[in-house]
N, C-alpha and C positions, 0 to 999 in steps of 0.2 A: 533498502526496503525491508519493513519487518511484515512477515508474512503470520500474520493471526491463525490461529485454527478457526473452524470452523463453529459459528455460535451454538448449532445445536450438533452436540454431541452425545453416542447415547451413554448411559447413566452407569453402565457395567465399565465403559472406558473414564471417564471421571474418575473413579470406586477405583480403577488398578493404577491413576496418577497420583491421587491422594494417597495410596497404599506405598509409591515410590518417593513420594515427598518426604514424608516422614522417614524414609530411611537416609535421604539424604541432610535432614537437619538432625537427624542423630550424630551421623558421621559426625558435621561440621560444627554443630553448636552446641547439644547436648552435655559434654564435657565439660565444655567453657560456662554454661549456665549453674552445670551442679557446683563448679570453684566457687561461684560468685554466691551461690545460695548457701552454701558451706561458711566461707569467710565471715558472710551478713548474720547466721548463726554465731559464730565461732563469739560477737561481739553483741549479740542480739539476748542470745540463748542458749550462752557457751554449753550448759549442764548437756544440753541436746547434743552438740557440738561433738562433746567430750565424751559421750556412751558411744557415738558414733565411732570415733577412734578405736574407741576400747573393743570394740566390733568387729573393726576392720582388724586389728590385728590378729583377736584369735582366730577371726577367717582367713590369714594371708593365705593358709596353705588350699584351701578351696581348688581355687582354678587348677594347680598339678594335680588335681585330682580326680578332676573329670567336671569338676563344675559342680551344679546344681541343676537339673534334668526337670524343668516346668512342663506338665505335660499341657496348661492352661496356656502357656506362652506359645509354643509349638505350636498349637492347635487354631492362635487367632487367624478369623476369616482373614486379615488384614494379610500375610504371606500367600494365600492364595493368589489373592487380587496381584502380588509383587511380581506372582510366578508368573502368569498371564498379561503381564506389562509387555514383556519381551518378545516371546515367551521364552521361558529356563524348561530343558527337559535333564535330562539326569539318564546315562545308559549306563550299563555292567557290562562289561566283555567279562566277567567271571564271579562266583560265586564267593562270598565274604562271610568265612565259619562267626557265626556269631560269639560262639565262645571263646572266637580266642580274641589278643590284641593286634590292631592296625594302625598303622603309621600314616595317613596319606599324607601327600606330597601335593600342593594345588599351582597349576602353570596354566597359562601365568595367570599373576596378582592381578595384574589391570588394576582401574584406578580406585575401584572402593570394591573387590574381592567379591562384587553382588553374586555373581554364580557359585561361590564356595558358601555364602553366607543364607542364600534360598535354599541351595541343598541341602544342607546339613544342622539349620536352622528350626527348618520349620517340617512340619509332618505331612504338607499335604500331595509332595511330589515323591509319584511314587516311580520307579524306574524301570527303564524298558528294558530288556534282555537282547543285545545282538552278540551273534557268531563272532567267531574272532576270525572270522574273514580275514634355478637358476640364483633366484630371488632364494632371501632367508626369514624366515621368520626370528628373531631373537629373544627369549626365554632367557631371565637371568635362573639362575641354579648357583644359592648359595654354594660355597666349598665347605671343605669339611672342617676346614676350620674353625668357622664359624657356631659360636654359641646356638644360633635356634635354626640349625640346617638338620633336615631330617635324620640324617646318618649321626646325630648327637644321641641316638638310645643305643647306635654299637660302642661308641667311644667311651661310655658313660658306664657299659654293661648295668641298664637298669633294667632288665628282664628283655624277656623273649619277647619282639613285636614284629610282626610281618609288616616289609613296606609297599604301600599301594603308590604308583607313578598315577596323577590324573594328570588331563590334560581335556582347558576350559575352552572349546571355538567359541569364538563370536567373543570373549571378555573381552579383549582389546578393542572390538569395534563399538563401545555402545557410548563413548566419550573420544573426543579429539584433544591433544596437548598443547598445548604452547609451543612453539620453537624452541629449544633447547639443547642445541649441535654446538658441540668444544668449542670452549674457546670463549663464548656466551657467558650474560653477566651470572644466568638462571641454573648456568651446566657448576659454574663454578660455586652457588650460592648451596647447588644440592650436594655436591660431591663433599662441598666442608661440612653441610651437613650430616651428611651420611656416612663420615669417617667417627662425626663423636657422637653419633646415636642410634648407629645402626640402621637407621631409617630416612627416606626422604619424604617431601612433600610436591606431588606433581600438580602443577597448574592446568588443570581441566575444564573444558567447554563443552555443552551440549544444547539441547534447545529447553526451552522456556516452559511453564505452567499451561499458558493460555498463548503462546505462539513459539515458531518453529525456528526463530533465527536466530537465537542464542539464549543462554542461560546454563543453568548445572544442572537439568535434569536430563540423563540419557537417551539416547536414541532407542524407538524401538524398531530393534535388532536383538533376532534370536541368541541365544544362549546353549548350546550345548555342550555337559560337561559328561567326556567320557572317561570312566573309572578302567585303570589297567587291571593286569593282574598281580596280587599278590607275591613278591619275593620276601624267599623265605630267609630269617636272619638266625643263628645258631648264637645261643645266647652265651656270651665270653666275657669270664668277671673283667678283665685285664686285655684288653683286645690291642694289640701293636698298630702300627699309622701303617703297616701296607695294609691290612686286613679293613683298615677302616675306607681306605683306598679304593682297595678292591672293590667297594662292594658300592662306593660312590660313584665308580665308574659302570657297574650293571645298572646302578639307578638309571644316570642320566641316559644310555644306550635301551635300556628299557622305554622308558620316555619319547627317545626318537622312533623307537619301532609304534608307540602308540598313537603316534601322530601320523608316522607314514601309512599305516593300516587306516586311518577313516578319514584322512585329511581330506580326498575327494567325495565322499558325503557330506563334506560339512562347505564344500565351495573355494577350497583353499586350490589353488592352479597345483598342476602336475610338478610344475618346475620351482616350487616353493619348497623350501625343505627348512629344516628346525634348525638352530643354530643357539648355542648353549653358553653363556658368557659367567 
């Protein structure tokens, strides 16, 4: 039985699904539309095509560098609406020197990173200040060896940057997965995946537009992402693999204590504990 919402809804809850809609046909189609409008260019209106190249490449270096900072894009009502879908709140167990550099750390991904992507995104959540006051929960945490794991700016000695551990409640809960336990056609399609590109793709369910029994839009279900504190990283042109070690091991121990300190405000059982793959 497909269980519809309700035909009158009021108009502020419409306003925060259309606000999440649009971020979920970004994720999934956006990409694939620009190749196709790209291509159609390339043979349409190559000259267009062909400045556009020429663009992208003296931009490559852009995103290492912090990006492009819109304060117009920030500021759309439409992130509001995103925040209060959930809702996403955003807390500090510590204070973040503005002038220096930070590294965060976001755990977990979950399936489309919505809680790293409203925080840090958009302008309009501002964050609350608290005290630093059986079962596993599983958190992957790249290694160090890996190209885009946080402890890649000691290894790399590209200057001085403090690493913040966050850790996101509620990310995991606002989509369901597919089965995908060893052995499986799905476990084996991701893992070849994810050996030659770094990345996988998870098969995700949630409820619908206009009803509640399936679809790709997330559940609403709170979002809480609590920001750690700051460890300090001493900046070493040449840093050796224990040193880099070292200090992958306080991440991920840091991490544990920031989940054990609020895991009971956020609904997580006592006897649930963090488990780091």
């Amino acid at each position: 039985m497909v269980e519809f919402a309700p035909w009158f809804v009021p108009l502020e809850r419409r306003l925060q699904t259309f606000a999440v809609l649009q971020l979920i046909f970004s994720y999934l189609a956006l990409d694939l539309i620009c190749c196709i409008v790209f291509i159609d260019l390339l043979f349409a209106k190559w000259k267009i095509s062909i400045l556009y190249v020429i663009w992208w490449y003296l931009d490559r270096d852009t995103p290492w560098q912090g990006g492009r900072q819109s304060a117009f894009l920030r500021c759309r009502t439409v992130w509001k609406y995103m925040k209060d879908y959930f809702p996403i709140s955003l807390v500090k167990t510590a204070e973040l020197d503005p002038s220096r550099n930070h590294l965060a750390g976001f755990h977990p991904h979950g399936v489309l990173a919505t809680g790293a992507f409203t925080n840090y995104s958009a302008a309009y959540l501002e964050a609350s200040r608290e005290s630093t006051d059986s079962e596993k929960v599983r958190v992957p945490v790249i290694g160090p060896e890996k190209s885009h794991d946080p402890l890649e700016v000691i290894k790399q000695g590209r200057g001085r940057a403090a690493l913040v551990p966050i850790f996101s409640f509620g990310e995991n809960d606002i989509h369901d997965q597919v089965e995908n336990s060893r052995g499986s056609w799905l476990r084996w399609f991701q893992d070849r995946l994810h050996k030659s590109t770094r990345g996988s793709i998870p098969l995700f369910c949630g409820r619908g537009v206009f009803q509640y029994s399936s679809g790709l839009m997330p559940y609403h279900r709170p979002i809480s992402t609590v920001v750690g504190k700051p460890i300090e990283v001493q900046k070493t042109p040449l840093p050796s693999q224990e040193e880099v070690d070292r200090f992958h091991q306080r991440y991920m121990k840091e991490l544990e204590n920031l989940f054990e300190a609020h895991k009971l405000k956020y609904n997580v059982p006592r006897d649930q504990y963090l488990e780091i793959c």
